[in-house]
C-alpha positions in Angstrom: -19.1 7.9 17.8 -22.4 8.3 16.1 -24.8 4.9 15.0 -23.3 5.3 11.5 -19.7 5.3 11.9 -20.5 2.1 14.6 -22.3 0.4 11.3 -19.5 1.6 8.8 -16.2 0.4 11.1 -18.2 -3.1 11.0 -18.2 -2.8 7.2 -15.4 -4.4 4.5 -16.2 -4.7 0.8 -17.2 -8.7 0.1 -18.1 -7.6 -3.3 -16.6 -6.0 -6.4 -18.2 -5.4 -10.0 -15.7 -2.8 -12.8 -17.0 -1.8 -15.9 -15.5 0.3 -18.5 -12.8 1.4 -15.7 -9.5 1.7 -16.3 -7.9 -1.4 -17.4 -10.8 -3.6 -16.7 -13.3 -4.2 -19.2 -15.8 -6.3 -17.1 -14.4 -7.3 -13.6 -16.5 -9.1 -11.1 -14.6 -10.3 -7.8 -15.5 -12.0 -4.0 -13.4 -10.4 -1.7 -12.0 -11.8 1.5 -11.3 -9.5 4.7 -7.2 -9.9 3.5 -6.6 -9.7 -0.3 -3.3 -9.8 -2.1 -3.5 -8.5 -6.0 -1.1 -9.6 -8.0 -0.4 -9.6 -11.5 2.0 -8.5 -14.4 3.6 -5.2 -14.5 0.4 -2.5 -16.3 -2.2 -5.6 -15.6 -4.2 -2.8 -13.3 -3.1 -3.4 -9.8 -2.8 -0.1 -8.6 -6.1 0.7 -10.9 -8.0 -2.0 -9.0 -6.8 -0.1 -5.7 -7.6 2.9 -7.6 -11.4 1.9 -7.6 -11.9 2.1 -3.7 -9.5 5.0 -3.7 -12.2 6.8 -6.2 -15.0 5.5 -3.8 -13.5 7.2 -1.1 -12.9 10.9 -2.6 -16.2 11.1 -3.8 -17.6 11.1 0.0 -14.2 13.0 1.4 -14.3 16.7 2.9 -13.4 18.6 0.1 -13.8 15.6 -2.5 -16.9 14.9 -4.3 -17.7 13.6 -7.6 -16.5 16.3 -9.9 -12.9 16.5 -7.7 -12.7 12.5 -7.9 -12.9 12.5 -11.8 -10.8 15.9 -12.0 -8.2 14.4 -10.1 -8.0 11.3 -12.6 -7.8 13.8 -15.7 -11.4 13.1 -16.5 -13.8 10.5 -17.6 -12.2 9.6 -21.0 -8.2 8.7 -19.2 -11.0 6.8 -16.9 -12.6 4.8 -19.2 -10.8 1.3 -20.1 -9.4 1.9 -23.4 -11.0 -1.6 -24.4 -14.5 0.2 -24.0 -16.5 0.8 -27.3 -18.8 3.3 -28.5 -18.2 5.5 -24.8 -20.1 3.4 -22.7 -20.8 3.9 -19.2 -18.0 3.4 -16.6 -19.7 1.4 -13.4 -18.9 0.5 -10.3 -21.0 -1.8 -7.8 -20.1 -2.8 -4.1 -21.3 -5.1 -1.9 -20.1 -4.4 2.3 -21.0 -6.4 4.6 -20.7 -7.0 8.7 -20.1 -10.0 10.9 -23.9 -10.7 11.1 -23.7 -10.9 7.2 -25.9 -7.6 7.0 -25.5 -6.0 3.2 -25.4 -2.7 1.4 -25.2 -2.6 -2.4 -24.4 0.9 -4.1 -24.0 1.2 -7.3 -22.3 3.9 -9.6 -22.4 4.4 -13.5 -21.3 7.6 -15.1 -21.0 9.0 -18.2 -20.0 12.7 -19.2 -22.4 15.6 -20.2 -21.5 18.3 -23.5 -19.2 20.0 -21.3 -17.6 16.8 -20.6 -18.4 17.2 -17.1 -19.0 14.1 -15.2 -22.8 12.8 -15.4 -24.4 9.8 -12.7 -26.2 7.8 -15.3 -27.1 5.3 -13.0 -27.2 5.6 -8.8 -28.4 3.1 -5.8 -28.1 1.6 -2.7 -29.7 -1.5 -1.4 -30.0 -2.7 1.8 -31.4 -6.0 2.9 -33.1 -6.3 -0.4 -35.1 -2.9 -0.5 -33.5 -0.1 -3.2 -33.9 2.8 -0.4 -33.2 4.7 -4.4 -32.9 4.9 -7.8 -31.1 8.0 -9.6 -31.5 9.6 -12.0 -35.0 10.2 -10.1 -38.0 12.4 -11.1 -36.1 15.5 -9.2 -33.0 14.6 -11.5 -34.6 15.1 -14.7 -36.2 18.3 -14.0 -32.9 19.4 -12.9 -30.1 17.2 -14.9 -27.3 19.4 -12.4 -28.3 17.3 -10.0 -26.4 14.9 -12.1 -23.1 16.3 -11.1 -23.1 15.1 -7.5 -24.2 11.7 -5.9 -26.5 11.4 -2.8 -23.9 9.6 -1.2 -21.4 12.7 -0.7 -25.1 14.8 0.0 -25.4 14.7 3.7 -29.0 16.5 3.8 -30.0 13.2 2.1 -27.8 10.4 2.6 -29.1 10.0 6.4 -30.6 6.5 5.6 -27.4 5.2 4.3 -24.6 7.0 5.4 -23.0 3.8 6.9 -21.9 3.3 3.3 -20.7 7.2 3.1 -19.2 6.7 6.5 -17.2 3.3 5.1 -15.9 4.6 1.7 -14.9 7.6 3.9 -12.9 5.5 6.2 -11.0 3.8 3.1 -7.2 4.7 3.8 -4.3 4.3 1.1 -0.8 3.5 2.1 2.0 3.7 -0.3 4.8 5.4 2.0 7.9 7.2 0.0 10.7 7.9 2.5 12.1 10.9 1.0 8.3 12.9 2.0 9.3 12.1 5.7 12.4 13.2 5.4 11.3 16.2 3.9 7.8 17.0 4.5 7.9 20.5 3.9 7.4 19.0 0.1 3.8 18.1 1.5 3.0 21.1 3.1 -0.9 21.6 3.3 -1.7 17.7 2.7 -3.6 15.7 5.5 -3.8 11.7 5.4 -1.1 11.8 2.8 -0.8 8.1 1.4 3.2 9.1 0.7 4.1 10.2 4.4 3.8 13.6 3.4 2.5 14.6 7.0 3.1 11.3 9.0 5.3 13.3 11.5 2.6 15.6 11.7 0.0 12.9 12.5 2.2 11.5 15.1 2.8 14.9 17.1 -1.3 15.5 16.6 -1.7 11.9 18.4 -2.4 12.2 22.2 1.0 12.1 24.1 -0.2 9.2 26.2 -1.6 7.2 22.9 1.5 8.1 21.0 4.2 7.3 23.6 2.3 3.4 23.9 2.3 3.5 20.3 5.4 4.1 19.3 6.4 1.6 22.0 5.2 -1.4 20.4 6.1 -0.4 17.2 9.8 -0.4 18.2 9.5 -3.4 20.2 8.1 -5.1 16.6 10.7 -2.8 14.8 13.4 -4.4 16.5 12.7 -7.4 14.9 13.9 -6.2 11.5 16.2 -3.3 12.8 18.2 -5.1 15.9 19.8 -2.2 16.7 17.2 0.1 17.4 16.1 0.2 20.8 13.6 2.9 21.2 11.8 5.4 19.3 10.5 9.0 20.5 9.0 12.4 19.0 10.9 15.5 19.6 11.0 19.0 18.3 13.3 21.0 16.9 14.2 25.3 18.0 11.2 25.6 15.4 9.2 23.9 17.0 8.7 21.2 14.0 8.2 17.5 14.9 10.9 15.4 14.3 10.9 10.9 15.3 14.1 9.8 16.6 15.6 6.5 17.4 18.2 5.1 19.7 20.5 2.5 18.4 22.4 0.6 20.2 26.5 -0.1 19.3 29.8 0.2 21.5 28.9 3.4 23.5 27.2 2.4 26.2 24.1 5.1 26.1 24.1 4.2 22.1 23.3 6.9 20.0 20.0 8.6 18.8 19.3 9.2 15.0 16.4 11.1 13.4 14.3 10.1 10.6 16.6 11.6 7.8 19.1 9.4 8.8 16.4 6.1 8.9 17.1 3.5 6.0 13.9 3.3 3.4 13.1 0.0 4.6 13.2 1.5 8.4 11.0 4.2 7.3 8.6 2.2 5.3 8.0 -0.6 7.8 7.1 2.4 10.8 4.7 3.7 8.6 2.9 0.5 8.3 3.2 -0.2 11.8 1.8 2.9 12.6 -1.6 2.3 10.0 -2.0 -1.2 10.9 -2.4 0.1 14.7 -5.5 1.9 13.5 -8.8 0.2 13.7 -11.0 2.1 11.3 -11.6 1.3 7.1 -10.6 -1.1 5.1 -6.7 -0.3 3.9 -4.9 -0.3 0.7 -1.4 -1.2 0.6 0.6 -0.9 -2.5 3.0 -2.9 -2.2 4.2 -3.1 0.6 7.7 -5.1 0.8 9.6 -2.7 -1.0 12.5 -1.9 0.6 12.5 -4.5 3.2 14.6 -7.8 3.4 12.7 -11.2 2.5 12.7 -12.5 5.8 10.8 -9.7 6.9 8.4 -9.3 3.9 7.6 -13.7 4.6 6.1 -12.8 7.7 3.7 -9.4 6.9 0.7 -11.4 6.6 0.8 -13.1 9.4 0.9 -9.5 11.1 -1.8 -8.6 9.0 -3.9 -11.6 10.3 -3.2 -10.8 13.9 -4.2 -6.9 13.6 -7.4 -8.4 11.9 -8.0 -10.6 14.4 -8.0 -7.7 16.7 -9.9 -5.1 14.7 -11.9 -7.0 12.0 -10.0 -4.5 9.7 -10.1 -5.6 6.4 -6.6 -5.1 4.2 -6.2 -5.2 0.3 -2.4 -5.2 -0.7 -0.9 -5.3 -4.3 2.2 -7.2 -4.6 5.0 -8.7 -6.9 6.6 -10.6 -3.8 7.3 -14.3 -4.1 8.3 -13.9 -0.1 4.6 -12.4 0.5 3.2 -15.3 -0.3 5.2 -17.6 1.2 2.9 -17.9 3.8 1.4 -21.4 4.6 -2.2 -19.4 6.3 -3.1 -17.8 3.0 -6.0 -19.0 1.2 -6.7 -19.4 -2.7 -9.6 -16.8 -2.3 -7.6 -14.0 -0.8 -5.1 -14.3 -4.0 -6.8 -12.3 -6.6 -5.0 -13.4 -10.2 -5.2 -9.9 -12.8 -4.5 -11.6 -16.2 -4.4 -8.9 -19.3 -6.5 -10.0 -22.6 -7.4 -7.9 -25.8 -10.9 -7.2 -23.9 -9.2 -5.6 -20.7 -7.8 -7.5 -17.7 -9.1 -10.0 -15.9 -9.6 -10.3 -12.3 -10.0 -14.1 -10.8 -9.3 -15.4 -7.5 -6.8 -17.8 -7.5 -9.1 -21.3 -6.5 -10.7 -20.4 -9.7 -7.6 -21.0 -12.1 -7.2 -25.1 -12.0 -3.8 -25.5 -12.9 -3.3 -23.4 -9.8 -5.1 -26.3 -7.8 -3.0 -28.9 -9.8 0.0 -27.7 -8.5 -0.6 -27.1 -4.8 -1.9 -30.4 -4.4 0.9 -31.8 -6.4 2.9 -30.1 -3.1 4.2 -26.5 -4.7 4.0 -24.1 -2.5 1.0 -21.2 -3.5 4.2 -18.6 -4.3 5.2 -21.6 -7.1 2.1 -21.7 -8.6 1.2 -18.5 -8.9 3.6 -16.6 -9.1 4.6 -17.9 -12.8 1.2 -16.8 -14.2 2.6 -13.3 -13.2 5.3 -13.6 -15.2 5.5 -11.0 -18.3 5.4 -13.0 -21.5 9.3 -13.4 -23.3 10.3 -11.5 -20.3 13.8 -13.0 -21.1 14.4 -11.2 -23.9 15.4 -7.7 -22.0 18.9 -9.2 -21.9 19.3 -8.3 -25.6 18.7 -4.6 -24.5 21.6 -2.8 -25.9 22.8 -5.5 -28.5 
């Protein structure tokens, strides 16, 4: 592993600032190593998640700048609709590492006559000192320049591509059941967030690595699936890779079942398993208790803690769960509150709403107290539906 990807794998985001993007009008956020997002249904939970997701594809093999924006539709369906006059959509980070080191990089863009994306502003800091400044002298003699950053450049980017290296690391996770069943839908995908390729990624994995992995996944899957007692990769006459699991009933060798015959919530939960057991980037959950009972969704962050504990990997989950946050460990400042407004929403953590405070030390649990202010306004009045 080269110096860089060392630096990067130390690095999580402690910093967030959105401007112009998406639903956010101005958005400027701490963030813990665990953060749960919650918020109303179209407040901009997935659009915050969005954010590091862009960060990402702009520094991704095949990605870049031009296929970031191309893949949102464009810089107009990017820019927050409570914008005026087209201003700039920004972005600035902060990352930092365990011996509270810091990188800064900024990002504004704007879009060209061809409506093309165009870097209006670019930078990265680190311990104080701009190591640059776009657009630069080179820039303006050559405004195409414009169209790519010197973070996805890597004949320049030597200097700082721990921050390349960490926005490159960045994985998304928002597993749909049906894609494993059927991933000849996601043919030519790799890393897909859905589970497009996830049995592909486990026959790729070292047999040795995988067998230990899928060990201790079923030893923690049998937790919420009693019955299963052990899950293994085989392959078909094709020669296509296929999981399977043994449950145990009557028979007394049980029976084995493959992953089109898994439950959602069986499927789901394996493929979070199997992304929490990686150490590297910060990861994006999407709500991740779908599918899965509440007694098994009460105790996900406490897994989360222990992975982190283990890898220092820092996690960012949207949820609507009252179950999630249940939890007794988690703290006001990894809630982060997204509350609409005529200007765009707002993004606050939760210490820094007071009737939030009020209540927890009036002895409501934090699920009671904030989960309420996520409530959709005369949400009531879908009972009428049909009258």
């Amino acid at each position: 592993m080269s110096a860089s990807r060392r630096v990067a794998n130390n690095l999580r985001f402690t910093r967030i600032h959105l401007e112009n993007w998406r639903n956010f009008g101005s958005a400027d956020v701490e963030l813990a190593q665990r953060v749960f997002v919650v918020g109303p249904n179209a407040s901009g939970k997935s659009n915050f998640l969005d954010a590091f997701r862009f960060l990402h594809d702009i520094v991704s093999v095949g990605g870049g700048l031009e296929e970031a924006v191309r893949k949102r539709q464009g810089i107009s369906k990017l820019r927050s609709l409570s914008a005026r006059k087209y201003p700039d959509v920004v972005m600035r980070v902060d990352l930092g590492d365990p011996t509270g080191e810091v990188w800064k990089y900024e990002l504004a863009l704007g879009q060209d006559n061809r409506q093309r994306p165009q870097i209006k502003r670019e930078s990265v800091t680190h311990r104080g000192a701009q190591l640059f400044n776009r657009p630069d002298n080179l820039d303006r003699e050559d405004p195409e320049r414009l169209t790519q950053t010197y973070l996805q450049q890597v004949n320049v980017n030597k200097q700082f591509r721990p921050v390349a290296d960490a926005f490159a690391a960045i994985r998304y996770l928002h597993i749909v059941p049906q894609l494993i069943r059927e991933p000849d839908r996601s043919v030519g995908r790799t890393n897909d967030p859905y589970g497009g390729d996830f049995l592909r990624q486990l026959a790729e994995t070292p047999e040795k690595m995988l067998k230990a992995r899928l060990r201790r996944i079923s030893e923690a899957l049998a937790v919420a699936v009693p019955q299963l007692s052990a899950l293994e990769l085989t392959r078909d006459a094709q020669g296509s890779p296929h999981l399977r699991g043994r449950y145990e009933h009557w028979r007394p060798q049980g029976a084995w079942q493959t992953e089109d015959q898994f439950s959602d919530g069986t499927l789901r939960l394996l493929g979070l398993l199997w992304v929490l057991g990686s150490a590297d980037g910060s990861l994006l959950l999407e709500e991740p208790e779908l599918s899965l009972h509440p007694e098994v969704v009460r105790f996900l962050p406490q897994m989360f803690a222990r992975m982190q504990r283990r890898t220092g990997r820092q996690i960012i989950t949207s949820t609507h769960s009252t179950d999630l946050l249940r939890d007794e460990g988690i703290g006001l400042d990894e809630v982060l509150l997204l509350r609409p407004s005529p200007e765009g929403t707002e993004a606050c953590t939760a210490g820094n709403f007071a009737e939030v405070r009020d209540l927890l030390e009036g002895g409501s649990t934090l699920a009671e107290a904030i989960m309420p202010l996520t409530r959709p306004r005369k949400a009531e009045q879908l009972v009428l539906f049909g009258d």
